[in-house]
N, C-alpha and C positions, 0 to 999 in steps of 0.2 A: 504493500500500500504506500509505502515512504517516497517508493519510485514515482508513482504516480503524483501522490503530490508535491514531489519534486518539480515537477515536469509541468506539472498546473501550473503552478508558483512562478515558473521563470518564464511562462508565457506570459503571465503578469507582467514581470520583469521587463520583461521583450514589449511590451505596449507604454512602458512607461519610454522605454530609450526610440520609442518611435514617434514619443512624442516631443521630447528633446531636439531628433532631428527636424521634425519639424518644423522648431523654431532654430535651427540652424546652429545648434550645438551639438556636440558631441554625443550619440546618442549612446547613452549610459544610462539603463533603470535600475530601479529596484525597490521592492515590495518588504516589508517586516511582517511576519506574520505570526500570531498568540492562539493557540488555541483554534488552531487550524482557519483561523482568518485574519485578514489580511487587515492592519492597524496600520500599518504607514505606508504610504506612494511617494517612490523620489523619481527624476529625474535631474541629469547635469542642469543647472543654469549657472552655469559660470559666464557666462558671456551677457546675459541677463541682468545679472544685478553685479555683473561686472566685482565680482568677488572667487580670489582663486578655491577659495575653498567650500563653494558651491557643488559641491560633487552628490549625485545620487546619493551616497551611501552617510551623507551629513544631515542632507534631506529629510532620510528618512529615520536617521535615529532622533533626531530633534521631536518631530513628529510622533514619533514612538514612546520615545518618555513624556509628552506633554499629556500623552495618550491614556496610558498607563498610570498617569499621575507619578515615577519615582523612574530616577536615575539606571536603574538598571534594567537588563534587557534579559538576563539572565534563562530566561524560557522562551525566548523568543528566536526565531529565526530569520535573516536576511538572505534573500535570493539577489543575487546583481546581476547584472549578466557581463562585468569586465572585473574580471579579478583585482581586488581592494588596492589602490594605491597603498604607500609607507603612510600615510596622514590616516587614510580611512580608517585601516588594518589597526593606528594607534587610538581611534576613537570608538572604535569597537572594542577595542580591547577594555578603557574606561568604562565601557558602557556592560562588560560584560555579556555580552551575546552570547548565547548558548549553542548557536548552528550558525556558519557564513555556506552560503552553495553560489558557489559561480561557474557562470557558463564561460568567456573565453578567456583563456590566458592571459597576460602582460608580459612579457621575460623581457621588458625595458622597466616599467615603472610598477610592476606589481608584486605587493609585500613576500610572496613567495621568493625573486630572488633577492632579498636577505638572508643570509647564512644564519642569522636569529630565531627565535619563534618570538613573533611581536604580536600575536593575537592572547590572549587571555590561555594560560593553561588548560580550562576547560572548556574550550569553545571547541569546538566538532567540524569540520572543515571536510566540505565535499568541492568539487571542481570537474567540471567538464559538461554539466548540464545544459544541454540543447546547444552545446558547445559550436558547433556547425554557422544555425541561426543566429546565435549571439558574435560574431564574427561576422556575417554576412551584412548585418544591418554597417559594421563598425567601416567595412571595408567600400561599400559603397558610398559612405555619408562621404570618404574620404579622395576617392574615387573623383566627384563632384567637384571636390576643393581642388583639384589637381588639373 
């Protein structure tokens, strides 16, 4: 059953970073979800409100503790669909997240290549989910710029 709503989740995910592109940012989502629904929606607006640290996955932890009323995330999960920068990977970590699942890679800016573990000890870390699509959207937004 995990599979599947894995796979739910980051099609979530996947409609938040289509909407990003839309407004011509980088399109990067991502959904928090408690108790098998879904409490926070992020998209990238870095270019928006013209702040670097506008990333999906700020978005939506903000969102998520406002949500839950308290700081930690600790039962909660985050679907992205581009693997956590070093900033996200460190406010996730503060926030204690319980699960992070991403669907594409980074192997330039994603917390994975640090030689560290910078996510919280007990945070659960999947990767590759709908991995394909989450790549597709990233590589044509960019495609366009080019």
């Amino acid at each position: 059953m995990q599979i599947n709503n894995d796979l739910y989740f980051m099609r979530e995910a996947l409609k938040e970073a289509q909407k990003a592109a839309d407004n011509d940012e980088v399109p990067v989502g991502a959904v928090i979800v408690a108790n098998e629904k879904i409490i926070a929606k992020g998209h990238n607006l870095v270019e928006t409100l013209t702040d670097v640290t506008a990333h999906a996955e700020m978005q939506c932890i903000t969102s998520a503790a406002n949500y839950i009323g308290g700081k930690y995330l600790n039962e909660c999960t985050i679907y992205v669909t581009l693997e956590p920068c070093l900033m996200c990977a460190g406010a996730l970590f503060w926030s204690q997240i319980g699960r992070i699942v991403y669907g594409a890679a980074d192997a330039k800016r994603g917390f994975s290549s640090i030689n560290l573990r910078v996510t919280h000890p007990k945070t659960q870390i999947k990767s590759g989910v709908l991995a394909n699509e989450c790549e597709d959207i990233l590589k044509s937004f960019f495609l366009k710029k080019r």
